[in-house]
MMTF fields as JSON, N, C-alpha, C and O atoms, coordinates in Angstrom:
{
  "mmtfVersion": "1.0.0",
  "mmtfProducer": "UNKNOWN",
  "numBonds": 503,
  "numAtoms": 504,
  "numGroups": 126,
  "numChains": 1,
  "numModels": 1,
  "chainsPerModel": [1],
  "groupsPerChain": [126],
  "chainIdList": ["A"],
  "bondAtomList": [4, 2, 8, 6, 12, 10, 16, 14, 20, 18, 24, 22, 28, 26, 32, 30, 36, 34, 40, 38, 44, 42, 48, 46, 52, 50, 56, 54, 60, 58, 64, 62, 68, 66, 72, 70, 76, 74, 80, 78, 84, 82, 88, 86, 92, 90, 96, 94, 100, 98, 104, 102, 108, 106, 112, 110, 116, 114, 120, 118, 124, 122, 128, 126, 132, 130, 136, 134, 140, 138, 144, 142, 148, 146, 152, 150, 156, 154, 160, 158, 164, 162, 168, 166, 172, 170, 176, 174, 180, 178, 184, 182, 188, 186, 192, 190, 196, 194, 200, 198, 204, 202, 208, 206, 212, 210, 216, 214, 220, 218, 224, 222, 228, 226, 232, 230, 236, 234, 240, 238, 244, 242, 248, 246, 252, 250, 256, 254, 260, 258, 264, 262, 268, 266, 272, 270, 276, 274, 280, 278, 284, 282, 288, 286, 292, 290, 296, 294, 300, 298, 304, 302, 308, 306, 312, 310, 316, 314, 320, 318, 324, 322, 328, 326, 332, 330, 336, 334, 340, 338, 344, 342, 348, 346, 352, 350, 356, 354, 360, 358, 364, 362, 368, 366, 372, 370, 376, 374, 380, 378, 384, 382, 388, 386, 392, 390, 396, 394, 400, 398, 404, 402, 408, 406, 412, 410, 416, 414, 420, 418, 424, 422, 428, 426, 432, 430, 436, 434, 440, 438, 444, 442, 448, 446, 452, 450, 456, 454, 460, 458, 464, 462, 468, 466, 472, 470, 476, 474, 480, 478, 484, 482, 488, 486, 492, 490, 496, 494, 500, 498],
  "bondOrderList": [1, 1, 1, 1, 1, 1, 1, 1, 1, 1, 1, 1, 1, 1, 1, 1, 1, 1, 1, 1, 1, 1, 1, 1, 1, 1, 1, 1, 1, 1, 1, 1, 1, 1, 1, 1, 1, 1, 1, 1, 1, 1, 1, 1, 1, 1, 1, 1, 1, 1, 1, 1, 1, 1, 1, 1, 1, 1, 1, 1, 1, 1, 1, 1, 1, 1, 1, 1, 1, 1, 1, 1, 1, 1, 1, 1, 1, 1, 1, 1, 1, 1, 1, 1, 1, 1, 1, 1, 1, 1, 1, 1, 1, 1, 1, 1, 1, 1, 1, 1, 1, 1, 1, 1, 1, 1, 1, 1, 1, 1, 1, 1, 1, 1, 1, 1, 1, 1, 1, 1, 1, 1, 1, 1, 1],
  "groupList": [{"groupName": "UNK", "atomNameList": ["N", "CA", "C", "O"], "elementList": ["N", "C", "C", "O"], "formalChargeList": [0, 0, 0, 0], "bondAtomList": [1, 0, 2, 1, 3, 2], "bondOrderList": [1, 1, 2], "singleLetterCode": "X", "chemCompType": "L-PEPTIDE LINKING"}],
  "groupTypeList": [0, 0, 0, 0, 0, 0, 0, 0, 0, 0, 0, 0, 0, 0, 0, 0, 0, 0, 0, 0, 0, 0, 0, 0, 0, 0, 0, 0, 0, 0, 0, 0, 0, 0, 0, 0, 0, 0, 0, 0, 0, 0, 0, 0, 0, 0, 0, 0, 0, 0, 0, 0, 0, 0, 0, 0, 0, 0, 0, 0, 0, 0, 0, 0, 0, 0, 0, 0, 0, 0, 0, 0, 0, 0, 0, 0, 0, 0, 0, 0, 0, 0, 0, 0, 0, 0, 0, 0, 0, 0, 0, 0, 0, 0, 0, 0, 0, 0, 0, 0, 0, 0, 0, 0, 0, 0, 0, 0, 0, 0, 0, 0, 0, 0, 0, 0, 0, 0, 0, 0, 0, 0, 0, 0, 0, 0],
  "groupIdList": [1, 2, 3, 4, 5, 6, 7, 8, 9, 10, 11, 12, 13, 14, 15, 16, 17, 18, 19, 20, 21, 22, 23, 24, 25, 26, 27, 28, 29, 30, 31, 32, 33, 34, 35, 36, 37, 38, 39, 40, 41, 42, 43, 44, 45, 46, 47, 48, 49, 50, 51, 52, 53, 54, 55, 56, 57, 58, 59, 60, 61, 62, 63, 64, 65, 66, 67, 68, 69, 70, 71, 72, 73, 74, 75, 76, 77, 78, 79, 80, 81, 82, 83, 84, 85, 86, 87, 88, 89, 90, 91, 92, 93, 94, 95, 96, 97, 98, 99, 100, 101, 102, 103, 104, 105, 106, 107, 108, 109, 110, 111, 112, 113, 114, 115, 116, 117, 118, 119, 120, 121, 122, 123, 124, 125, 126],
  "secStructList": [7, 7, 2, 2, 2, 2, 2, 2, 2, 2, 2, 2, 2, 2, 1, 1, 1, 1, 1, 7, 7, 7, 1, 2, 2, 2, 2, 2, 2, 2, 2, 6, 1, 1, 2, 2, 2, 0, 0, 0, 0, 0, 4, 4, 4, 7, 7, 1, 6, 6, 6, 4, 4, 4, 1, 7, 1, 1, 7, 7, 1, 7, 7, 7, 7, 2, 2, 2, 2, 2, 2, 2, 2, 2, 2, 2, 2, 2, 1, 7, 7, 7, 2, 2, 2, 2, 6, 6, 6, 6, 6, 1, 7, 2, 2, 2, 2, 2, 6, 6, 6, 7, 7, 1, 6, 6, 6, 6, 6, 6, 2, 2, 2, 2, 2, 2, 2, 2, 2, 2, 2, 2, 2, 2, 2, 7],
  "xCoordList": [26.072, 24.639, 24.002, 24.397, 23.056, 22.591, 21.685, 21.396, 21.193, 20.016, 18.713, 18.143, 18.54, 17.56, 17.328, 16.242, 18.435, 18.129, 18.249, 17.694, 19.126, 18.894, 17.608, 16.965, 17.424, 15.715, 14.988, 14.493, 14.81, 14.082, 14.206, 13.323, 15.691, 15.973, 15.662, 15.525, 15.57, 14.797, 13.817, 13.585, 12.723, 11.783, 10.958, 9.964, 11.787, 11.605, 11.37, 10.552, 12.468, 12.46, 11.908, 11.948, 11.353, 10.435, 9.123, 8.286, 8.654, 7.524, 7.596, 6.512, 8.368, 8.774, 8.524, 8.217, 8.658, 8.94, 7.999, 8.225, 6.861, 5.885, 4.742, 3.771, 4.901, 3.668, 4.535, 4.327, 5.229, 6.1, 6.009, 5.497, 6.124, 6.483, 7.072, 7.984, 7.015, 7.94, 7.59, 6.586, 8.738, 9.988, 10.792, 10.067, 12.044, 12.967, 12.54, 12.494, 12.261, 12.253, 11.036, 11.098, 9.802, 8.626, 8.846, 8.405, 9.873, 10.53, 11.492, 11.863, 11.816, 12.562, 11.854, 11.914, 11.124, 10.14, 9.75, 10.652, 8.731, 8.433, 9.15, 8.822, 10.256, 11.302, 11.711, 12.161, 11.551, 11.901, 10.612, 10.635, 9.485, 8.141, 8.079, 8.728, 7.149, 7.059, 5.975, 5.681, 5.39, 4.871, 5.891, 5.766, 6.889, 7.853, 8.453, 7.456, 8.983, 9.426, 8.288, 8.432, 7.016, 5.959, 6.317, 6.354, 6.521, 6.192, 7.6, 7.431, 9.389, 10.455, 9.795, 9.562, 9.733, 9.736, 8.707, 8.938, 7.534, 6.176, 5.742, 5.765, 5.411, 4.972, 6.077, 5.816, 7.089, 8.433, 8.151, 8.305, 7.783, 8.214, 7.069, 7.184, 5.841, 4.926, 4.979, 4.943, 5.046, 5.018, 3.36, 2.452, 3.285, 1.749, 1.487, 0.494, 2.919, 2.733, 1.866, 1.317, 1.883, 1.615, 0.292, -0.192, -0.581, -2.318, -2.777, -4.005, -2.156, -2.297, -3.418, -3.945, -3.948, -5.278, -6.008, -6.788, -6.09, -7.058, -8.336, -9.436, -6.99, -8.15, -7.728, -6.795, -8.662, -8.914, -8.168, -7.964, -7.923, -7.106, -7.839, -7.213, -8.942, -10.524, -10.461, -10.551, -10.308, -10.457, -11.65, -12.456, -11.572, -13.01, -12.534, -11.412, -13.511, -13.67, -11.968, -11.37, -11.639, -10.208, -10.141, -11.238, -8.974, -8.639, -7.576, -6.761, -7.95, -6.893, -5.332, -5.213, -4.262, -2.829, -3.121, -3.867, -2.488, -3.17, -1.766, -1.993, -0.658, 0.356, -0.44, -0.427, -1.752, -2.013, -3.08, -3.057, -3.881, -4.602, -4.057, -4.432, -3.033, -2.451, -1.771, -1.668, -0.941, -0.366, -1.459, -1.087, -2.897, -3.874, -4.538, -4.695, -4.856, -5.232, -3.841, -4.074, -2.654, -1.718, -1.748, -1.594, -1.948, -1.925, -2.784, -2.328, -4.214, -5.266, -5.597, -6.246, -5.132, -4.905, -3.448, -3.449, -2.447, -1.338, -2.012, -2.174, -2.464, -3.058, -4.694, -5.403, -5.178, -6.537, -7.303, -8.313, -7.779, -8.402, -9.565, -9.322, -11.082, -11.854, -11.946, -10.971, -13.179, -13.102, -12.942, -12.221, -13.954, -14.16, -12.926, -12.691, -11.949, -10.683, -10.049, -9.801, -9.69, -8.885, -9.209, -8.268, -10.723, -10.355, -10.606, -10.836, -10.595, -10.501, -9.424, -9.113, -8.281, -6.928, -6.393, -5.206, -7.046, -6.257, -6.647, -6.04, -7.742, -8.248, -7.622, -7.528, -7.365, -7.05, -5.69, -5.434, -5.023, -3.458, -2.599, -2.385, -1.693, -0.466, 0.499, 0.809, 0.837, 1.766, 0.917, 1.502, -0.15, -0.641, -0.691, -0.57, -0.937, -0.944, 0.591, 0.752, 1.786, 3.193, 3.056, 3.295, 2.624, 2.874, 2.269, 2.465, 1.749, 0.783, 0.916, 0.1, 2.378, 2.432, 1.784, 2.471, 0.851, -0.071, 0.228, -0.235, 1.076, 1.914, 1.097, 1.317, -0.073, -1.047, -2.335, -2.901, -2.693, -4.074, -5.188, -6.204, -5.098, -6.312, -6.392, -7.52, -5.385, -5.003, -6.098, -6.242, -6.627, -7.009, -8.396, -8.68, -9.037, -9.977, -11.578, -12.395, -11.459, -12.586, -12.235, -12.774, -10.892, -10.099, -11.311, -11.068, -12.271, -13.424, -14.065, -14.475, -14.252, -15.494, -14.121, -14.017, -13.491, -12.033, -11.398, -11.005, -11.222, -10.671, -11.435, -10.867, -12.583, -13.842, -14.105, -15.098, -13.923, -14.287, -12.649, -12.515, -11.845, -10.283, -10.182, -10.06, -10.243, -10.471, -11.68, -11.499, -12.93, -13.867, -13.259, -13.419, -12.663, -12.165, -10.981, -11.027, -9.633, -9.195, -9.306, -8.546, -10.338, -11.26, -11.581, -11.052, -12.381, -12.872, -11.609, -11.745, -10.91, -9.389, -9.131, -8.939, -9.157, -8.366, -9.709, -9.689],
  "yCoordList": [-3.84, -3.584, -4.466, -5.631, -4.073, -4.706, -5.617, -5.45, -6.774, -7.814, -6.808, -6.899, -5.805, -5.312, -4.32, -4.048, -3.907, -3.097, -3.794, -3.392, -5.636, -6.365, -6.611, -6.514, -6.946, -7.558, -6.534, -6.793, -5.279, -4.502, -4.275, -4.15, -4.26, -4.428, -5.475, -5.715, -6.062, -7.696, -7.503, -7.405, -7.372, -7.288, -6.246, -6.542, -4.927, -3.85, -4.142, -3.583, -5.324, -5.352, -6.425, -6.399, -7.452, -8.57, -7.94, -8.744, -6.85, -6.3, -5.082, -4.597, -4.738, -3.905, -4.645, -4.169, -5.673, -6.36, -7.599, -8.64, -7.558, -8.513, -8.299, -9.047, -7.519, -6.635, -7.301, -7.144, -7.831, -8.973, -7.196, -7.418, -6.233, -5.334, -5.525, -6.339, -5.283, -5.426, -4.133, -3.438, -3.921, -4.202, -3.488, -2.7, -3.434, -3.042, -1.64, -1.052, -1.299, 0.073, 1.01, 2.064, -0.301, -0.053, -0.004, 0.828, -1.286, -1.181, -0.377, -0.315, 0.097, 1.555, 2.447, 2.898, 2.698, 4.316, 3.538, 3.689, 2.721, 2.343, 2.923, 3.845, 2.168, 2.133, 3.78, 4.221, 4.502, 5.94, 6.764, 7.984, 6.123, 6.699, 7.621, 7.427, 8.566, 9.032, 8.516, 9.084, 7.204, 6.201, 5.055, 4.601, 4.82, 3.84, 5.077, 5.302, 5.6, 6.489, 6.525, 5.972, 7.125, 6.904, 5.484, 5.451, 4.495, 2.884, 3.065, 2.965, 3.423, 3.186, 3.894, 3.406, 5.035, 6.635, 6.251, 6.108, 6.142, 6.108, 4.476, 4.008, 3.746, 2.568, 1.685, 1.121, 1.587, 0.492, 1.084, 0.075, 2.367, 2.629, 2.713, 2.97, 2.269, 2.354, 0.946, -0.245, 1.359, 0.394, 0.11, 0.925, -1.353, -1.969, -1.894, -1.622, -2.286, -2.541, -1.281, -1.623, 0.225, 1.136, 0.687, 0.668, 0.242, 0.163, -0.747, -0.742, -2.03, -3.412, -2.733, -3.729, -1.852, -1.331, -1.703, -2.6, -1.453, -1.234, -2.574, -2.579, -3.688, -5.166, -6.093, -6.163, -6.806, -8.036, -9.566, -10.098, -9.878, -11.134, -12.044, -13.043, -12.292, -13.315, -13.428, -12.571, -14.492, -15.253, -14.042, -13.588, -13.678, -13.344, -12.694, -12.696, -12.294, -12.238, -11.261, -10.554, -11.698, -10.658, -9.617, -9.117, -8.633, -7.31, -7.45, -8.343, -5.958, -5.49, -5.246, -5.405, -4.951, -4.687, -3.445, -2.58, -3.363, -1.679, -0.83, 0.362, -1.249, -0.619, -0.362, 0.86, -0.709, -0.312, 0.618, 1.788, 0.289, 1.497, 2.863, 3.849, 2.819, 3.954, 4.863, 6.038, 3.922, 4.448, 4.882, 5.539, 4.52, 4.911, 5.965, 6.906, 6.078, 7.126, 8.582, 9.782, 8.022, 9.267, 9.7, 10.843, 8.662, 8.306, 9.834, 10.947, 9.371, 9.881, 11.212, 11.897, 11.613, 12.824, 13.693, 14.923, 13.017, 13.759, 14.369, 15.538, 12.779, 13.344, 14.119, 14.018, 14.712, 15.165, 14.346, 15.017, 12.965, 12.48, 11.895, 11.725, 11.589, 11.544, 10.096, 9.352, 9.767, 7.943, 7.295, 6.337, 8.123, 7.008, 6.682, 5.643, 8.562, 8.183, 7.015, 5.966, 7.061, 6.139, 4.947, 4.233, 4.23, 3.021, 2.872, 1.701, 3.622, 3.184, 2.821, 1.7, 4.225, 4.21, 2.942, 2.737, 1.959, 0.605, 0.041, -1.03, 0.084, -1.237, -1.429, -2.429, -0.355, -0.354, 0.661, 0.858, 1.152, 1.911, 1.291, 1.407, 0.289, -0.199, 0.499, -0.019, 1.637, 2.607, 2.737, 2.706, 2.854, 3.066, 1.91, 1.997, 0.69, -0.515, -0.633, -0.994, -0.194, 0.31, 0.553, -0.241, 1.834, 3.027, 2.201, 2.763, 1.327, 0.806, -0.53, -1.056, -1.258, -2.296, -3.823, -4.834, -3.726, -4.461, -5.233, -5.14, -5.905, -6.546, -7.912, -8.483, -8.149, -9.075, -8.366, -7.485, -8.54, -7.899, -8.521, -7.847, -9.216, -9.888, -9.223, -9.156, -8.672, -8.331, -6.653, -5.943, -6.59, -5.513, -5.129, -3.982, -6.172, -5.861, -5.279, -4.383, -6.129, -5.622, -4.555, -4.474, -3.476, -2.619, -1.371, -0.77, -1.08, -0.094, 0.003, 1.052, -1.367, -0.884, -1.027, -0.201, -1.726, -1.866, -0.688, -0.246, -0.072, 1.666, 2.576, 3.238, 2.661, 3.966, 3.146, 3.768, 1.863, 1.536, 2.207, 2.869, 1.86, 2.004, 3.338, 3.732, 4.266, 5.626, 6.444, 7.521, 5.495, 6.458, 5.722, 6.353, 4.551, 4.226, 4.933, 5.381, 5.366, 6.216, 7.818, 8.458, 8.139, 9.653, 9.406, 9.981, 8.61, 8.41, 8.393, 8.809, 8.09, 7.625, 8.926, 9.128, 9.959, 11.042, 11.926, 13.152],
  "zCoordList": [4.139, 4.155, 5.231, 5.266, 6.132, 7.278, 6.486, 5.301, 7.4, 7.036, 6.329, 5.241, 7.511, 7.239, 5.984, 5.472, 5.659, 4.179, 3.454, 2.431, 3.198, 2.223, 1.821, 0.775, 2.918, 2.813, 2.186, 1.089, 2.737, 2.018, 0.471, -0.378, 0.354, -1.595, -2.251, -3.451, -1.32, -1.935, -2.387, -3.592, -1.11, -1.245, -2.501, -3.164, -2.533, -3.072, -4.728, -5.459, -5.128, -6.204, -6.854, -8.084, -6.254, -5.89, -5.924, -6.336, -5.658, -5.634, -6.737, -7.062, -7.124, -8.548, -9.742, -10.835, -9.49, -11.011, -10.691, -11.308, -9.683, -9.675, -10.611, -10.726, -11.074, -12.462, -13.598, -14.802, -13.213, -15.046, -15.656, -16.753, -15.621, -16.713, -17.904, -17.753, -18.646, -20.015, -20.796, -20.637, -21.782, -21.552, -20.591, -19.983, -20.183, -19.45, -19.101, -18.02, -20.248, -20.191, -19.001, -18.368, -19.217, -18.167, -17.035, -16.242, -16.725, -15.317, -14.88, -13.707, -15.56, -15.332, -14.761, -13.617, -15.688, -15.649, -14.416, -13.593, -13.908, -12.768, -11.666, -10.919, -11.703, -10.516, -10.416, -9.359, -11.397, -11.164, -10.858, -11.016, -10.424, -10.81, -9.282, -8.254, -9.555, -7.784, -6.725, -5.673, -7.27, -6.716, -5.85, -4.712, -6.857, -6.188, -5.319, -4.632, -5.084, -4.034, -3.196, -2.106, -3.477, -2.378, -1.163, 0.067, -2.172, -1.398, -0.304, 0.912, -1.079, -0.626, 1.149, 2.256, 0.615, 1.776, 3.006, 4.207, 2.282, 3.402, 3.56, 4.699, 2.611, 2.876, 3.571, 4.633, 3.081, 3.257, 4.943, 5.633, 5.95, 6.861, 8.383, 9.582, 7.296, 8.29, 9.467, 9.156, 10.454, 11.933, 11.896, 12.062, 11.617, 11.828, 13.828, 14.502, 14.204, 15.343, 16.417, 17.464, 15.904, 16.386, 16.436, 17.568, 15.318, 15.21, 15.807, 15.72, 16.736, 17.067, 17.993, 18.489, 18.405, 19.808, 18.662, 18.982, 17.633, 17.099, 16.14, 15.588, 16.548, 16.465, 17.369, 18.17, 17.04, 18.444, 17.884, 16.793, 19.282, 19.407, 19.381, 19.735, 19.133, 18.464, 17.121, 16.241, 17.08, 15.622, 15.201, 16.013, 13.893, 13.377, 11.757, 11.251, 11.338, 9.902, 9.753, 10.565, 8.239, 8.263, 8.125, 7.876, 8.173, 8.252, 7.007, 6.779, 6.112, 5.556, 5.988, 7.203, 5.426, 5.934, 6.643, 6.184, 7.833, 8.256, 7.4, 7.188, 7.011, 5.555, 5.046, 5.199, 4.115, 3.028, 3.606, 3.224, 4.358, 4.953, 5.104, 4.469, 6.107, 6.027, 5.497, 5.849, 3.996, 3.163, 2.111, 1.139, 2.269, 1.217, 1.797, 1.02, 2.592, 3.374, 3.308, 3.453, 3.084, 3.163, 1.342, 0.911, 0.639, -0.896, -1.137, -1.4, -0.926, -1.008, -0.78, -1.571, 0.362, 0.441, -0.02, -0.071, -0.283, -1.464, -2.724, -3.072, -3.48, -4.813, -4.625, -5.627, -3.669, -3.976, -4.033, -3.82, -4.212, -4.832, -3.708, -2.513, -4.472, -3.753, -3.324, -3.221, -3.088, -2.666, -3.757, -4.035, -4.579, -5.655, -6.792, -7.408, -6.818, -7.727, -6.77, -7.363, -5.075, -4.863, -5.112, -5.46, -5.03, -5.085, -6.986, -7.289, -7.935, -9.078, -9.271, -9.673, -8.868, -8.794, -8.138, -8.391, -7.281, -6.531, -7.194, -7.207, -8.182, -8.948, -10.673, -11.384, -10.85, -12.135, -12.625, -13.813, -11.679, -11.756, -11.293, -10.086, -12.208, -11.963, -10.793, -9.72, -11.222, -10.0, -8.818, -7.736, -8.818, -7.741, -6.594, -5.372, -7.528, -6.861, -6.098, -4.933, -7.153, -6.846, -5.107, -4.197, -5.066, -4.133, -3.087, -2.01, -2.968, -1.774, -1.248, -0.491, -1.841, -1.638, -2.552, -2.697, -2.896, -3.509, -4.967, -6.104, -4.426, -6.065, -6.847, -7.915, -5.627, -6.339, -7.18, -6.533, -8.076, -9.102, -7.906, -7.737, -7.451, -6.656, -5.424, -4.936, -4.753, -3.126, -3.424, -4.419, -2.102, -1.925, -2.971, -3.317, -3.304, -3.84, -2.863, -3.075, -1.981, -1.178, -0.078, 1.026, -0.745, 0.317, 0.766, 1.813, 0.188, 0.305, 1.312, 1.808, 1.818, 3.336, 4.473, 5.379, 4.374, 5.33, 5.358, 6.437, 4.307, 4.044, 4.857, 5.725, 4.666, 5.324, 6.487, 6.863, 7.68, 8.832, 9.546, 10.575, 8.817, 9.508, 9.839, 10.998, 8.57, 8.575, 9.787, 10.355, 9.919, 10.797, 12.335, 13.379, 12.347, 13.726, 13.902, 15.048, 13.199, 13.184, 13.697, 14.424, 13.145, 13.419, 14.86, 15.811, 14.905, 16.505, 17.597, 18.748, 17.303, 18.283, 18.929, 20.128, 17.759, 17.334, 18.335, 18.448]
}
């Protein structure tokens, strides 16, 4: 197995089982969920490096992961869902938090105005 897929199983399961799930059985269903496949497939594969045009090399206020941007933005439009299901869905859906990387309860709380600026600078690009 290369460095690089260790790491990723590392990581994978380090961030699987950062929700302390219990019992076994939760982390199961988890790990079989079609959220964790979301994260393996699309998130585990998004290149940040592609979006680097898109902020500045000046110290200044922070930026969201552009991973989670983009995997919420691909999230979002899989399941239908409008603004307001997605960010309920990041604030309060375990799997969802899954599918997006986000293994801290605290991470990604102010993801809303960072989501709809990324997205309309996005649009504009395009």
């Amino acid at each position: 197995m290369s460095n690089v897929s260790q790491e990723r199983k590392t990581f994978t399961k380090r961030h699987l089982w950062a929700f302390q799930l219990d019992p076994k059985s939760l982390q199961k269903e988890a790990s079989e969920s079609e959220e964790h496949y979301f994260y393996e497939v699309i998130f585990s594969n998004i290149d940040e490096s592609r979006f680097s045009v898109l902020y500045s090399d000046n110290a200044s206020r922070p930026n969201s992961a552009v991973n989670c941007m983009v995997a919420s933005l691909i999230f979002q439009y899989r399941k239908t869902w409008t603004y307001t299901e997605l960010f309920n869905n990041l604030r309060f859906n375990i799997l969802t938090r899954l599918a997006l990387g986000l293994d801290d309860l605290k991470a990604c709380l102010s993801v809303r105005q960072h989501y709809l600026t990324f997205k309309s600078v996005c649009l504009f690009i395009n």
